[in-house]
N, C-alpha and C positions, 0 to 999 in steps of 0.2 A: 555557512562558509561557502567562499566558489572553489570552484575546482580548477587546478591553474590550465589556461583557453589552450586548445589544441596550440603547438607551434607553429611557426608561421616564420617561414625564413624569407629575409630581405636581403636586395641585392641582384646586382646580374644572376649571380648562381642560380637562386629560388627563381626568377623570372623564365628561366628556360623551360623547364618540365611543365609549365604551366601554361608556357605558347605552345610546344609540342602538343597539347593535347588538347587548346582551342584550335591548330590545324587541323588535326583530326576530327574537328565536330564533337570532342565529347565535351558536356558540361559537369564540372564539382557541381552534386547536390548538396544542400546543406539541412541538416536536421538541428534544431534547438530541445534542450532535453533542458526537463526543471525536477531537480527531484527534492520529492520530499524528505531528504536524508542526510545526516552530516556529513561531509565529503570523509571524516577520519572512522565513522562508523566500519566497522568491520565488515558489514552485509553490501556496502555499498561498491565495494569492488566485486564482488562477486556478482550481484545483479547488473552492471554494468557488460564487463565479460559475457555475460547472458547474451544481451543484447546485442554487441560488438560480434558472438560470433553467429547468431541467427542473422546476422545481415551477411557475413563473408559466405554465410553457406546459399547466400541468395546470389552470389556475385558482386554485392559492395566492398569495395577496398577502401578501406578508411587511410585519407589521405592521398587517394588515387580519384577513383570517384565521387566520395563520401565524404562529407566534413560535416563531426558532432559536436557542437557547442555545449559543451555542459554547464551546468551552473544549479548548485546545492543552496537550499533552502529550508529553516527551522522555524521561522517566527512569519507571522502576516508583513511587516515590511518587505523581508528579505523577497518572502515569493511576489511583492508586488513589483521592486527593483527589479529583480530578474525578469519578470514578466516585460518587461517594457521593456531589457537591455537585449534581451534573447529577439525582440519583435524586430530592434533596431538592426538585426546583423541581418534581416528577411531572409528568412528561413523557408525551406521549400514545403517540411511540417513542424509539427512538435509534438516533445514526447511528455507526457506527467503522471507523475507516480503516486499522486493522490487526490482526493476530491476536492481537496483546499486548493492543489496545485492549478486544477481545472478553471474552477471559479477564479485564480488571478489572470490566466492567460485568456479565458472567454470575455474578461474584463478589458483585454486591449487588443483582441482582434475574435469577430466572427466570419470570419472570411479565410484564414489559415488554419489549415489542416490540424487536429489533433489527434493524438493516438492514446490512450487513458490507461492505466494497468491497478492494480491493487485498490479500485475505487469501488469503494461500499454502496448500495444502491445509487447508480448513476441516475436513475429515474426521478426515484425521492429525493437524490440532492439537486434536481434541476438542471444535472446536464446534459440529459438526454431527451427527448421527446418517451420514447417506448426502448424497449430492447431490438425490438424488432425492426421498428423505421427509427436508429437516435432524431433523424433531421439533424439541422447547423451545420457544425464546423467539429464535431467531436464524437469517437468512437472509440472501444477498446474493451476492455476486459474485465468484468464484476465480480468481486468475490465474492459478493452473498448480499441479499438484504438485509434490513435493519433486523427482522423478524426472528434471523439464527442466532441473533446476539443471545436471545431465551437458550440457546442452546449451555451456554457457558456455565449459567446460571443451575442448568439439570445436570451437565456434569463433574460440577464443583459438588452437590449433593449427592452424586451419585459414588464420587470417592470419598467424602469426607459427610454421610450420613446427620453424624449431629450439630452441621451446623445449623444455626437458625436466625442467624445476622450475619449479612455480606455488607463492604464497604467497597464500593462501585468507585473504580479510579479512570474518570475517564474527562474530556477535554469538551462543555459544553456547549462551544463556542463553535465547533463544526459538526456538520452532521451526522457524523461516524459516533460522535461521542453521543451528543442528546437525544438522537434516535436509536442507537446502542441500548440505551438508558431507558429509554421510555419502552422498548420491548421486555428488556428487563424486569419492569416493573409488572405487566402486564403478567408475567410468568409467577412473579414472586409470590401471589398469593397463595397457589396454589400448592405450594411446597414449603408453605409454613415459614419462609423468609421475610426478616425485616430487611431493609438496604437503607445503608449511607451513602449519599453521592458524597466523593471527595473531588474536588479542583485541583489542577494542574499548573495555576498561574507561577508557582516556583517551587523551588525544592523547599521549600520551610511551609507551605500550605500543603505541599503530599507529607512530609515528616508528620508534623502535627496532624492531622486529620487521622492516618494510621498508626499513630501512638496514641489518638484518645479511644478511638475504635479499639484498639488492641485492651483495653483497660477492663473489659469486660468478656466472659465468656463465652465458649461456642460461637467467635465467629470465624469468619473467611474473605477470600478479598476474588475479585476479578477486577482485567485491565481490560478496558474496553475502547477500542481502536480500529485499525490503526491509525496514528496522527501521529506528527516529528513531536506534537508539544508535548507528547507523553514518552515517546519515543527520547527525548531527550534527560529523561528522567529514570530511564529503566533499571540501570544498577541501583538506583536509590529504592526503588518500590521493591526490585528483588532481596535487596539486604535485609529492607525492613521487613517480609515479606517473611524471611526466616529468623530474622531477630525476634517478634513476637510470635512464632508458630505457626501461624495463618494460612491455612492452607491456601493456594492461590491458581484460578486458571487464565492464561494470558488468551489475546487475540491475535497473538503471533510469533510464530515459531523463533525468532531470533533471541527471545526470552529464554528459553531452553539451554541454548550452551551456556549460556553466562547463569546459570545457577536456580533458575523457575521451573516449577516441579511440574506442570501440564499445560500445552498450545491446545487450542482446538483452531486453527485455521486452515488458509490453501497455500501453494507454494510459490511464494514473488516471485523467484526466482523464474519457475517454468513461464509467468506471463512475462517479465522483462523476455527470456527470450520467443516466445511465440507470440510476443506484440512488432517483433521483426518481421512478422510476412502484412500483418496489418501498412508496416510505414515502406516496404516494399511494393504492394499495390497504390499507393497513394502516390508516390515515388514515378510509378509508371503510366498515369492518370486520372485514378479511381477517384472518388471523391467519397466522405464518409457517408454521404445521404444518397452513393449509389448502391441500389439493391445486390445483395450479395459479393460488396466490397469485405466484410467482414462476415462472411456466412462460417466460417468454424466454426462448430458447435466443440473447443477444446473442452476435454475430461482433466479433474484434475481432482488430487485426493483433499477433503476438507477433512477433517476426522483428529479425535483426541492422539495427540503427541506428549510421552514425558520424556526422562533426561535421556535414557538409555536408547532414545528412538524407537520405540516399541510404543502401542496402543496401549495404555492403560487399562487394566482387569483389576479392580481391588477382590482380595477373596470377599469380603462383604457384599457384593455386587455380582458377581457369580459370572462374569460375562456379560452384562447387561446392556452396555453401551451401542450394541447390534439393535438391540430395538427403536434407537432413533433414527436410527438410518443415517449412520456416519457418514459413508462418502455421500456427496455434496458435488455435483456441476454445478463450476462456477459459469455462470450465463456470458456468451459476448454478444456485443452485442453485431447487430447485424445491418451494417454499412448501406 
């Protein structure tokens, strides 16, 4: 869905505040932002807000100096659409909220600034050079590589002991999901796990894949993400999720209040808002392939979440979850 375009008043009236302030020498910047999110999703206001107020605490006044085109995206057309409607309004940067998002805007321009947040290895999905130098047109904030996806895998074991078949629900069409997947596998042998890959192509290919999974014992389930394509399906994988027993741990915390029993991820919200001093310095000249435009090294907590907000300790487990070394810096990278 989009999100209805900033207002825009016409007329003598709107005309005046806006010569007032071409005499003064100041210019409206404009920022284009594509999120991977449905505009009615419930997280989607709140990471917005994020964003909106990391920039007023920078000095942007949205609608004074500041003008953010939003535009919400779930499926590969929509982000291509936007991608090319957001280009056409020339934007000063842009914002994306996932690595899907990345790959449509890198697709219609390398030359406009981007600012990246919630993107799973930026490296291995090809949008970056390194952490350290990205190079291009794109820069922002990593939450983890493919490699901690094994993490979800040793946590699901670690509360729920006798599983010994997990059915992997994740979207193998980007590389959050197949490289999710393929660490996954990697881990699985060692802990005595079979896995089902299940697809995301619609709600009647997650139903049926987790009802024939379900048909047999000792399993469990992980969602492995983030993606909107799965992201769009999450009350259905949660329902099912406690319709057949299954113990389940997701890839991100928004799973949780609506009824998923452990997150192991970081918190979009804190990069929506600390990806505001990123589009701040871009704002005032930086470029993302200048050295130490993006040097924050932000700390941010990665670590098992269930419903009550509390770390998960099964008494079976004794505490154990300290020995993987739960908190997790999420890497940015460095401009």
């Amino acid at each position: 869905m989009r999100r209805r375009d900033v207002i825009t008043l016409i007329g003598a009236s709107a005309m005046w505040p806006f010569a007032a302030r071409a005499q003064q020498g100041e210019r409206m910047r404009r920022i284009g932002a594509l999120l991977a999110i449905a505009e009615g999703d419930p997280d989607s206001s709140v990471r917005v807000a994020a964003l909106e107020q990391g920039l007023q605490q920078l000095g942007w006044t949205i609608d004074d100096n500041l003008r953010i085109d939003y535009r919400w995206a779930t499926s590969d057309f929509e982000r291509s659409r936007y991608a090319a409607e957001l280009i056409s309004l020339k934007p000063d940067v842009l914002f994306a909220s996932s690595g899907a998002v990345v790959t449509a805007l890198q697709q219609v321009t390398r030359t406009v600034p981007i600012v990246f947040v919630t993107v799973i290895d930026p490296v291995g999905g090809g949008w970056v050079a390194s952490l350290a130098r990205p190079g291009g047109n794109a820069t922002g904030f990593a939450s983890h590589d493919f490699s901690l996806s094994g993490k979800l895998l040793e946590l699901l074991k670690e509360v729920a002991p006798r599983v010994t078949r997990v059915a992997v629900v994740r979207d193998p069409s980007v590389p959050a999901g197949s490289g999710g997947f393929a660490a996954i596998q990697t881990v699985a042998p060692s802990l005595g796990v079979e896995l089902t890959p299940i697809g995301v192509r619609d709600a009647s290919e997650i139903e049926h894949g987790i009802t024939d999974f379900a048909r047999f014992p000792n399993g469990g389930l992980i969602m492995v993400g983030p993606g909107s394509s799965v992201r769009l399906h999450r009350d259905l994988i949660i329902r099912l999720a406690a319709q057949h027993r299954l113990p389940a741990v997701y890839s991100s915390r928004s799973y949780i209040p609506d009824g998923g029993l452990i997150a192991y991820a970081d918190d979009p919200v804190d990069q929506f808002r600390r990806a505001a001093g990123y589009i701040d310095r871009i704002l005032k000249g930086e470029k993302p392939a200048d050295p130490g435009a993006g040097s924050d090294q932000i700390p941010t907590d990665h670590q098992p979440q269930d419903r009550e907000g509390a770390r998960p300790r099964p008494p079976s487990v004794g505490g154990g979850t300290g020995r993987r070394g739960d908190r997790v810096t999420p890497r940015c990278c460095n401009a």
